[in-house]
C-alpha positions as CSV (number, residue, x, y, z in Angstrom):
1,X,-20.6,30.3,8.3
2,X,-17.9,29.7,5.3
3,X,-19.2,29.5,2.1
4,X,-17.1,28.5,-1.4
5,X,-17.0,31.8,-3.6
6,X,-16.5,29.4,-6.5
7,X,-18.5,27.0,-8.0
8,X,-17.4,23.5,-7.7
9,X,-17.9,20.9,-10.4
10,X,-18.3,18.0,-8.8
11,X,-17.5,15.9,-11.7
12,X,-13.9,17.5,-12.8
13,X,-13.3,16.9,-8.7
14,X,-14.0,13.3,-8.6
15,X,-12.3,13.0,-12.0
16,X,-9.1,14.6,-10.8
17,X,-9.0,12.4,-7.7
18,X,-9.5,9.0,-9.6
19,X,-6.6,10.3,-11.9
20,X,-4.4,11.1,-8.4
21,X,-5.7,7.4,-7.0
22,X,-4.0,5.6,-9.8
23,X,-0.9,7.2,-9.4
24,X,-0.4,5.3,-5.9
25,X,0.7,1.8,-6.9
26,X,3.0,3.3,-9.7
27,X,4.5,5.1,-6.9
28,X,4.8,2.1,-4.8
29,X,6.3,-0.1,-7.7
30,X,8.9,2.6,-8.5
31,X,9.6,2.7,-4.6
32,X,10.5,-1.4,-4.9
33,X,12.6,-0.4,-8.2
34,X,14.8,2.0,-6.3
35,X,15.3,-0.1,-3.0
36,X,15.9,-3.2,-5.1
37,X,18.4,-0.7,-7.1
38,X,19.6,1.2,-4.5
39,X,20.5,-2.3,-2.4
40,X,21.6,-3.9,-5.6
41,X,24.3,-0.9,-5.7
42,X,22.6,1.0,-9.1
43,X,22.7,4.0,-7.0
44,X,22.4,5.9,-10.7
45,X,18.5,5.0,-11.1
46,X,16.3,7.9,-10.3
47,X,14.6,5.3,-7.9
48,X,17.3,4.8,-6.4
49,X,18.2,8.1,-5.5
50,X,14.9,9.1,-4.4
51,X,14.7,6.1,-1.7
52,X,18.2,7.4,-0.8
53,X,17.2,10.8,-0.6
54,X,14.5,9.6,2.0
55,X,17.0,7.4,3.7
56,X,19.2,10.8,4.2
57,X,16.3,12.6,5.4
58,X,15.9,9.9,8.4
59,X,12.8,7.6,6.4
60,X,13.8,4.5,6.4
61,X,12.1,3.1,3.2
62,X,11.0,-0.2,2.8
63,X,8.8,-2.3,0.7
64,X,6.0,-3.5,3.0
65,X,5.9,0.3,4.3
66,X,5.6,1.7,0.8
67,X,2.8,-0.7,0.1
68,X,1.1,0.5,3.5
69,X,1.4,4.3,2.6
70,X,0.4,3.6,-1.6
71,X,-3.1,1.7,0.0
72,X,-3.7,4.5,2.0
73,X,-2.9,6.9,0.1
74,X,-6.3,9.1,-0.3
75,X,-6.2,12.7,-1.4
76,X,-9.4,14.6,-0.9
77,X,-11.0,17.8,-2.5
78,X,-9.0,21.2,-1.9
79,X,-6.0,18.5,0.1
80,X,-4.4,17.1,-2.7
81,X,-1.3,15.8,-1.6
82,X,1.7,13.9,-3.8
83,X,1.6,10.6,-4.1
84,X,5.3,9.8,-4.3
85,X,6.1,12.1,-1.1
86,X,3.1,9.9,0.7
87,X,4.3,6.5,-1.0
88,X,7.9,7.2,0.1
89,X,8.5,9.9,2.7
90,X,5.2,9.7,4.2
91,X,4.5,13.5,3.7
92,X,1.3,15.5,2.6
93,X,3.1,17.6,0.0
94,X,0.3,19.8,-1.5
95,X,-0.2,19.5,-5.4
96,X,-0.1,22.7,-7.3
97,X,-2.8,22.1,-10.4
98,X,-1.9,24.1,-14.2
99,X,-5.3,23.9,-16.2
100,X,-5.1,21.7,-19.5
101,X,-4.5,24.0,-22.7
102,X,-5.1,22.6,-26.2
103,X,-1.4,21.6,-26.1
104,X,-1.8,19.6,-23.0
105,X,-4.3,18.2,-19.8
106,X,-4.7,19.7,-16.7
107,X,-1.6,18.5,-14.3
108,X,-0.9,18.4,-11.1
109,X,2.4,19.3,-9.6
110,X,4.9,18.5,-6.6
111,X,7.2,21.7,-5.2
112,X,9.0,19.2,-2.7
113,X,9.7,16.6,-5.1
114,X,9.1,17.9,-8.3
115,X,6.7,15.2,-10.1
116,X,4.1,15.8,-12.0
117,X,0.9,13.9,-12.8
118,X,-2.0,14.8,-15.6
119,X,-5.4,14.6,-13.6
120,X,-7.9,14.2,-16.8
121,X,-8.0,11.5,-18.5
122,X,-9.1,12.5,-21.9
């Protein structure tokens, strides 16, 4: 039987995935942004070059698939995964989390696509 060495607090979990939940529909707006960029021909938007980027790497990206993945986009304790990989590649990239300091809040970040998010909401 597997059992957690470390102590989980329940309530800085829950906390952290509300905080990654909200981050899916401002992923799946900025996805709109760059397709309406990039098909508008302001291929200079980071947007834009993102949904380009995907469109390179064989996803097709388009609006009513973006709004599929941000709606069921749904990270879970110890999976973390980025939202804007889910929202535009369709990919579980693990989140790597930095504890907050006095300077700034705990944060979440992406190796494959290099966002970050803050996960507490204080």
């Amino acid at each position: 039987m597997n059992t957690r060495s470390t102590v989980v607090d329940r309530a800085h979990a829950d906390k952290r995935l509300a905080a990654l939940l909200r981050q899916a529909p401002i992923e799946f707006a900025r996805a709109v942004y760059g397709i309406n960029d990039h098909a508008g021909g302001r291929t200079d938007t980071m947007a834009a070059r993102e949904v380009a980027r995907a469109q390179r790497q064989g996803t097709p990206v388009t609006q009513e698939r973006a709004e599929q993945r941000a709606r069921a986009y749904l990270p879970t304790f110890g999976h973390e995964h980025c939202p804007r990989c889910w929202v535009v590649y369709g990919h579980k990239s693990p989140l790597r989390f930095r504890e907050a300091t006095e300077e700034r809040p705990e944060t979440a970040a992406c190796a494959a696509c290099g966002a970050e998010y803050a996960t507490t909401l204080d």
